[in-house]
C-alpha positions as CSV (number, residue, x, y, z in Angstrom):
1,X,13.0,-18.7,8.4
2,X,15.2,-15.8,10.0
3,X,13.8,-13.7,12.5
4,X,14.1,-10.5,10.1
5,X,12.0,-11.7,7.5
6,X,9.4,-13.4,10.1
7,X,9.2,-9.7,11.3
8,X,8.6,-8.8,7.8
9,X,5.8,-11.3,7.3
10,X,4.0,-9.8,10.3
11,X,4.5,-6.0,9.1
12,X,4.2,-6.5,5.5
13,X,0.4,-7.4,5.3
14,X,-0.5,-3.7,4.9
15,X,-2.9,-1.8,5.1
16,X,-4.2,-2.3,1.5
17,X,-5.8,-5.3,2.0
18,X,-9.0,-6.0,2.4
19,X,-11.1,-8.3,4.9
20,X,-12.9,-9.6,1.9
21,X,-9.6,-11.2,1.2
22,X,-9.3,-12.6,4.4
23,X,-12.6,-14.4,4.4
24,X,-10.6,-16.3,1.3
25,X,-7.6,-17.5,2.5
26,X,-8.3,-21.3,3.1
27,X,-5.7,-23.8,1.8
28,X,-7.0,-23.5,-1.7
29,X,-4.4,-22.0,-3.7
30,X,-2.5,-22.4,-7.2
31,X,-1.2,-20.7,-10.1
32,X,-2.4,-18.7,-13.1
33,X,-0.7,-17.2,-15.9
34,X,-1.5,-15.3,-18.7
35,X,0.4,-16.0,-22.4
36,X,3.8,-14.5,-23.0
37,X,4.4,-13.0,-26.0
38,X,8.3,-12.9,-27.3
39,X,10.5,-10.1,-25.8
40,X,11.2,-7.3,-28.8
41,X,14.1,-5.3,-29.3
42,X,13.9,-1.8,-28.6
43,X,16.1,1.1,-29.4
44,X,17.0,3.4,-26.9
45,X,15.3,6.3,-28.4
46,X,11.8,4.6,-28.6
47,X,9.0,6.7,-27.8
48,X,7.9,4.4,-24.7
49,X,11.4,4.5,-23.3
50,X,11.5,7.8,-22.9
51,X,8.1,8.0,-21.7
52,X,8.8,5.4,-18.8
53,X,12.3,7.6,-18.0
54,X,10.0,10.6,-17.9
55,X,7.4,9.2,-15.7
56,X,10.3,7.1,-13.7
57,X,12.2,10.7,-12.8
58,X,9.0,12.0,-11.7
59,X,7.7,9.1,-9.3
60,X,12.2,9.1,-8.1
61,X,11.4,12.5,-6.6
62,X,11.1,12.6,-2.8
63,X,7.7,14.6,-2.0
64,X,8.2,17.9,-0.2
65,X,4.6,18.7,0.2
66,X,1.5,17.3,2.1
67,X,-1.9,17.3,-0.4
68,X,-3.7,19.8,1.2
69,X,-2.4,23.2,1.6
70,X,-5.7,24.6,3.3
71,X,-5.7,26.0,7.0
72,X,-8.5,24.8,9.4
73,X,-9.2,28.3,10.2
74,X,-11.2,27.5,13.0
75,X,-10.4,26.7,16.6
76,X,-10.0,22.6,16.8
77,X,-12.0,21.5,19.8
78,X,-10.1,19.4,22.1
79,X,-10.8,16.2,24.0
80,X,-12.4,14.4,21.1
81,X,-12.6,10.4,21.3
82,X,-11.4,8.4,18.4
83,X,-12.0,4.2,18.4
84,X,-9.5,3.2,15.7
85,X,-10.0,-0.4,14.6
86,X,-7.1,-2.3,13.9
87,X,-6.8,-5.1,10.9
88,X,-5.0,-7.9,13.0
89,X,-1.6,-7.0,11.1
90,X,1.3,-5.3,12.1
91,X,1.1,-2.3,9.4
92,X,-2.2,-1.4,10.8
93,X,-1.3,-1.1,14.1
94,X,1.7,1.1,12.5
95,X,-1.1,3.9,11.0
96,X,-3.1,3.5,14.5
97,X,0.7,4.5,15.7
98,X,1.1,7.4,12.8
99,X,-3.0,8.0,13.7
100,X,-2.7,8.4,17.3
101,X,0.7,10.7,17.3
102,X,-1.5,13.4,15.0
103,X,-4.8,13.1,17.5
104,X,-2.4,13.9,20.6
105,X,-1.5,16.9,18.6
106,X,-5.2,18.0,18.9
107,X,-5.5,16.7,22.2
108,X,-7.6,14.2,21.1
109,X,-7.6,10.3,23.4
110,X,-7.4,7.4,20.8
111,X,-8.8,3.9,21.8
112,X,-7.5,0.8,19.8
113,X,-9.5,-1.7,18.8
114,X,-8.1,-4.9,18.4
115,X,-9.1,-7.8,15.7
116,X,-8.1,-10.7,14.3
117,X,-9.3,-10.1,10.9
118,X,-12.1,-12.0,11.0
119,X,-15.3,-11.1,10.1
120,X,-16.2,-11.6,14.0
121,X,-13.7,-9.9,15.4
122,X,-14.4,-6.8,13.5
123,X,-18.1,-7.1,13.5
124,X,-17.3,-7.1,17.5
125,X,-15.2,-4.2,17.5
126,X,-17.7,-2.3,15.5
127,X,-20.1,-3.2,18.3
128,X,-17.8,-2.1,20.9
129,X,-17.3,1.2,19.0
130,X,-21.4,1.5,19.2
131,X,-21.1,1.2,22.8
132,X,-18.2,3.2,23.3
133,X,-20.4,6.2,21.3
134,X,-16.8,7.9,20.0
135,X,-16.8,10.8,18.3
136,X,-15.8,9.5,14.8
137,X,-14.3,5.8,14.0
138,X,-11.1,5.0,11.9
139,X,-10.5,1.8,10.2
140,X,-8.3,0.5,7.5
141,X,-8.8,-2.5,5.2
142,X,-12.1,-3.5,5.7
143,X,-15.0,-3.6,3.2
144,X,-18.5,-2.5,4.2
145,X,-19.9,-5.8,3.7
146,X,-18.7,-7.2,7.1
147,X,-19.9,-4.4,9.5
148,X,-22.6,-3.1,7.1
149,X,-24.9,-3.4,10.1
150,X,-22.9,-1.4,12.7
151,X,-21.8,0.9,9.5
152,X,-25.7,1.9,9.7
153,X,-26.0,1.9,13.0
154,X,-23.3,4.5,13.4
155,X,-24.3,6.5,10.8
156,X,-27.7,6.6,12.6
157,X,-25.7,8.3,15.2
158,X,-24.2,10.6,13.4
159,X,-20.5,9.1,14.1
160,X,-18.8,9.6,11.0
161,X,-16.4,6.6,10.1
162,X,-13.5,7.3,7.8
163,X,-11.1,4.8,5.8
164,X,-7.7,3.6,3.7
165,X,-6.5,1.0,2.0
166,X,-10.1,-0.9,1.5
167,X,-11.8,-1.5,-2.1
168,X,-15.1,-0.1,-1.0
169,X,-16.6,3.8,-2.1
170,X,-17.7,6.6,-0.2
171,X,-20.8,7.0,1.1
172,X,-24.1,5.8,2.8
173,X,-21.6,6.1,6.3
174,X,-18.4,6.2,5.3
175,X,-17.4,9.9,5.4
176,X,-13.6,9.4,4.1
177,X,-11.8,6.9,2.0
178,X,-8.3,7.4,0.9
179,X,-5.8,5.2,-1.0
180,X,-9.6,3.3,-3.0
181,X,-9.5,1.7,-6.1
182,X,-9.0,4.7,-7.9
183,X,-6.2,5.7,-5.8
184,X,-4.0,3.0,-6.3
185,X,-3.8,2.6,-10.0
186,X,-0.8,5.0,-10.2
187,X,1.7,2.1,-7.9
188,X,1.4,-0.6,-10.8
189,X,2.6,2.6,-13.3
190,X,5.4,3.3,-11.3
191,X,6.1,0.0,-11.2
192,X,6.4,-0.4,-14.7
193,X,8.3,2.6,-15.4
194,X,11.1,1.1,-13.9
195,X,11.3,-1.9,-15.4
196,X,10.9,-0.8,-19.0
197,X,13.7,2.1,-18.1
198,X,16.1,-0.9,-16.1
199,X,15.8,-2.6,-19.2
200,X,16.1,-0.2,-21.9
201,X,12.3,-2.0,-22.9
202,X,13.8,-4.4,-23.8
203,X,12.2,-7.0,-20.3
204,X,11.3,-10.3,-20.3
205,X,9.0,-10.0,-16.8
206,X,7.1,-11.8,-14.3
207,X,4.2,-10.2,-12.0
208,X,3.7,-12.2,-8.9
209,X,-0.1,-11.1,-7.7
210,X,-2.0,-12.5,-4.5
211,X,-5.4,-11.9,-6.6
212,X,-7.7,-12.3,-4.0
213,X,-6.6,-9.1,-2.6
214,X,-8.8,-7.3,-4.4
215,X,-7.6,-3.9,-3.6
216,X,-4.9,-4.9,-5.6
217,X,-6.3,-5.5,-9.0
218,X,-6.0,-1.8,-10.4
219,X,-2.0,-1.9,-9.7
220,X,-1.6,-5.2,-11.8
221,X,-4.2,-3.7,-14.3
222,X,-2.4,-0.2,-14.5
223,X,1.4,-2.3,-14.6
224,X,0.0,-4.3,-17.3
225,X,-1.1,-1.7,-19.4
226,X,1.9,1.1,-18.9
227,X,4.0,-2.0,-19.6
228,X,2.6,-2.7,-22.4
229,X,2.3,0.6,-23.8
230,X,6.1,1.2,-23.3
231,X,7.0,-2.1,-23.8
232,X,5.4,-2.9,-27.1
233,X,6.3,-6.8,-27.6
234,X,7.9,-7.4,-24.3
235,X,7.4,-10.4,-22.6
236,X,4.8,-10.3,-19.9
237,X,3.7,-13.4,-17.4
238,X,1.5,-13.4,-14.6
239,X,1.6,-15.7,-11.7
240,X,-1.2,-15.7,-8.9
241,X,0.1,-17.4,-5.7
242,X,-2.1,-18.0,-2.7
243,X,-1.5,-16.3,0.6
244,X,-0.3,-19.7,2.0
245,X,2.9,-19.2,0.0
246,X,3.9,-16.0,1.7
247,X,6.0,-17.0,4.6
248,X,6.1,-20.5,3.5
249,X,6.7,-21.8,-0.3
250,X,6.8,-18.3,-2.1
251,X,11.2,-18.0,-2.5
252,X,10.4,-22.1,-3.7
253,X,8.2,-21.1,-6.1
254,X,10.1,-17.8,-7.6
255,X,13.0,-20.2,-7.6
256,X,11.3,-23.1,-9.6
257,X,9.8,-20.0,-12.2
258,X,13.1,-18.6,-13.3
259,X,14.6,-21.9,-14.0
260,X,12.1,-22.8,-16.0
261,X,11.8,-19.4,-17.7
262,X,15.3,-18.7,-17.9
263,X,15.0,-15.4,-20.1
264,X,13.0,-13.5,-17.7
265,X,14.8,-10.5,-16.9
266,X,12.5,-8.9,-14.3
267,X,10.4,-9.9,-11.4
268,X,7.9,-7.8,-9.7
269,X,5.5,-8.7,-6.9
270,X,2.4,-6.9,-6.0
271,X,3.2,-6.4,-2.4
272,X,6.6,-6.8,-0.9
273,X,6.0,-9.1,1.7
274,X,6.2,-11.3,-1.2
275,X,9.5,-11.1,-1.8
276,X,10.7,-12.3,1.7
277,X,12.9,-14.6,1.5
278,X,13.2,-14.8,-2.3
279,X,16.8,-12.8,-2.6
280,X,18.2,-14.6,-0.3
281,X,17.2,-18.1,-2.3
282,X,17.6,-17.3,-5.8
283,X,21.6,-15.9,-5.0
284,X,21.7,-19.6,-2.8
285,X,20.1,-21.2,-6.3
286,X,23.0,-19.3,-8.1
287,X,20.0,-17.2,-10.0
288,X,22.2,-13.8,-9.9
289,X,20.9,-11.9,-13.1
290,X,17.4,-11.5,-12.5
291,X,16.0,-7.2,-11.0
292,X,13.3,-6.8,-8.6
293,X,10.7,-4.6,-7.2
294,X,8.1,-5.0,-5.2
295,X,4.9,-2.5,-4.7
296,X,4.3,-1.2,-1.4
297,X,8.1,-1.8,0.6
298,X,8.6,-2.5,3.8
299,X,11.8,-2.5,5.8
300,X,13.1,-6.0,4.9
301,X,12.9,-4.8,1.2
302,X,14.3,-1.6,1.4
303,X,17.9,-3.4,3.5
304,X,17.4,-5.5,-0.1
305,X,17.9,-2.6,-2.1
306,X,20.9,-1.5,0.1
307,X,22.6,-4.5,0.0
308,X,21.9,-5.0,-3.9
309,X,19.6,-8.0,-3.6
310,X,16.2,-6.5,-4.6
311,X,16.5,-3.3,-7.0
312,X,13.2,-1.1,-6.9
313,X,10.3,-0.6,-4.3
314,X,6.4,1.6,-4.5
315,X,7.0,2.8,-1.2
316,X,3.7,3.8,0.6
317,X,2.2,6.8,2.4
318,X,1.1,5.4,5.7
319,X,2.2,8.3,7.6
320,X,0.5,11.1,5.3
321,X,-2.5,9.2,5.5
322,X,-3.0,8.8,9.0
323,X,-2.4,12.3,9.8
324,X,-4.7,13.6,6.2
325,X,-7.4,11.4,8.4
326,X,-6.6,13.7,11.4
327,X,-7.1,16.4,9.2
328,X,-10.2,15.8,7.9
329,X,-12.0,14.8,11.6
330,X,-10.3,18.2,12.4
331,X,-12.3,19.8,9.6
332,X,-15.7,17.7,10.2
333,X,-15.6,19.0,14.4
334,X,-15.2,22.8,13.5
335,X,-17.9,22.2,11.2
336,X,-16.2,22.0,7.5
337,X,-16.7,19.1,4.7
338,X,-14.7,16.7,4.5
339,X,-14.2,17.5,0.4
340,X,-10.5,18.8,0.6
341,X,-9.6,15.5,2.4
342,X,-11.5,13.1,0.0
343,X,-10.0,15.1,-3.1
344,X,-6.2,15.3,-2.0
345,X,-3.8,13.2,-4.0
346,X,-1.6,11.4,-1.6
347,X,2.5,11.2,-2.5
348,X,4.1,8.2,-3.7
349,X,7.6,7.4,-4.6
350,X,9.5,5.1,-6.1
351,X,12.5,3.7,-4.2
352,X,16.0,2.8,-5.6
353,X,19.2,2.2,-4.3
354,X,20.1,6.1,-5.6
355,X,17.2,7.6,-3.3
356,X,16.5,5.2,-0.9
357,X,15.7,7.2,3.0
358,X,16.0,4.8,5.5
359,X,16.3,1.1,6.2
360,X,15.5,0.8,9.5
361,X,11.9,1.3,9.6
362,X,9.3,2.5,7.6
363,X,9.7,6.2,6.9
364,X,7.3,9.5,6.2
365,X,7.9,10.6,2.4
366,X,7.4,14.2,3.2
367,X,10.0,14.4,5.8
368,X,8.7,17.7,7.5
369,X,4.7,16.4,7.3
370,X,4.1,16.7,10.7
371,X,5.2,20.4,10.5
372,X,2.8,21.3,7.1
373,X,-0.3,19.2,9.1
374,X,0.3,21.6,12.2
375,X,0.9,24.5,10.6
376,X,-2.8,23.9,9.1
377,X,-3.8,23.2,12.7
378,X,-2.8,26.5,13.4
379,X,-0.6,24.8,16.4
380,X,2.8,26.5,15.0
């Protein structure tokens, strides 16, 4: 494996997935699918064609505004401590990054707190956190089941704990979850309507999912549905793969699908990091005809699009997240509910080659976000 995409296996696993996942990922594996029905002709005026087209121009539009649009109005009280607990993975340690950059606006100190994933190792930074007797702790990815203890022991303290990315609800300690199960639905919509609009609904498609990512199970539910919906009679498979795969087998076994299932048009994967690697050996496999898109892209997908190897990618808001959680602690220390925070409806986009932003690195979809946040701050 090339250096580029072994640096995409470690940034990929984002922040999205849950610990409960984690406590899963033996060697036990395999593959499911569901029936696939007969791809159906469409015509290009078709009311779900033009429904996807609609919803596709609307999720192709670059955000230009943060989801809250109310000032502080208060005086933010400085030299607040924040213990940020980090997942184990590269993408969480990239919000502690976004996290962090929005505190030292405040002048706020920020203490990382590293695990492996584990449920130790986060049980243990929980009770370092105790300890430690921060103002508020930040996590991502973690479901209340493994710290459920320290959860009620902070929450005895009054230190509110706020979190992203995790299939959990709030309440009973956690103050603030953004991107929850109800959050996410939306990425498996945008998903689909770019494939039914690539295709002119008329695909023949393949979902890859790593099911025991729980977090994940509304985007393949909403994909399925939207898909169907605009898609009536096209050809939908799904495939569950085991972590295991990613980084190893998975461009083997996307490789070994096609060419047994040679009139699929479209593969998507439910997180990019999936698709590392699996350009690269379907164009070495001579499989040249097939379009791709992956939920939640990374870097290594994004140089895909630009090169013409992968076409589409849900790209995520890691950076308006981290500082919406700055936002909200900025509320909750002058006093205010958190409610403006918990209701906001972070941005999404949907990346082709015609709107893609950067390559390079992960990038902020509201490019002047920092400015908006700070302008709430008062701090312009």
């Amino acid at each position: 494996m090339s250096s580029r995409p072994a640096r995409a296996v470690r940034r990929a696993l984002t922040a999205i997935v849950s610990v409960s996942a984690l406590l899963a990922l033996g060697a036990c594996g395999g593959t499911g699918t569901t029936p696939a029905a007969d791809s159906a002709k469409a015509t290009s005026d078709s009311p779900g064609l033009t429904a996807a087209r609609t919803a596709l121009a609307k999720y192709s539009k670059r955000p230009d505004k943060i989801p809250v649009t109310e000032p502080v109005g208060k005086p933010i009280p400085t030299g607040k401590k924040i213990d940020f607990i980090l997942c184990g993975v590269q993408s969480c340690s990239d919000l502690a990054k976004f996290f962090t950059a929005g505190a030292n606006q405040l002048g706020w100190k920020v203490e990382l707190l590293p695990t492996q994933g584990t449920p130790e190792s986060v049980q243990a930074a929980y009770e370092h956190a105790l300890r430690n007797k921060p103002d508020a702790v930040v996590a991502s990815g973690f479901p209340r089941a493994v710290y459920a203890k320290q959860l009620a022991k902070l929450k005895a303290a009054g230190i509110p704990v706020i979190q992203s990315n995790a299939d959990d609800v709030v309440g009973d300690g956690i103050e603030l979850l953004n991107n929850g199960p109800k959050d996410v639905g939306v990425q498996g919509e945008m998903l689909a309507s770019w494939v039914v609009s690539d295709s002119g609904a008329k695909a023949n498609t393949v979902y890859f999912d790593l099911p025991t990512y729980s977090i994940l199970k509304p985007v393949k539910d909403s994909f399925a549905a939207q898909y169907k919906k605009w898609c009536e009679g096209c050809a939908l498979d799904t495939v569950d793969v085991p972590i295991t795969a990613i980084g190893k087998d998975m461009p083997d076994r996307v490789v070994s699908y096609v060419r047994s299932h040679p009139k699929v048009t479209h593969i998507v994967f439910s997180l990019g990091l999936l698709n590392v690697g699996v350009p690269t050996a379907l164009k070495t496999a001579g499989v040249t005809d097939k379009r791709i898109a992956v939920n939640v892209g990374d870097a290594q997908n994004y140089q895909y699009i630009e090169s013409g190897l992968s076409q589409g990618a849900m790209a995520l808001n890691s950076h308006e997240t981290a500082w919406l959680q700055v936002d909200a602690l900025a509320r909750h220390f002058t006093g205010q509910s958190m409610d403006v925070n918990q209701k906001a409806v972070l941005p999404n986009m949907l990346i082709t080659k015609d709107n893609l932003v950067a390559t390079l690195d992960d990038f902020p979809l509201v490019e002047d976000y920092q400015a908006q946040f700070k302008a709430l701050w008062g701090l312009n």
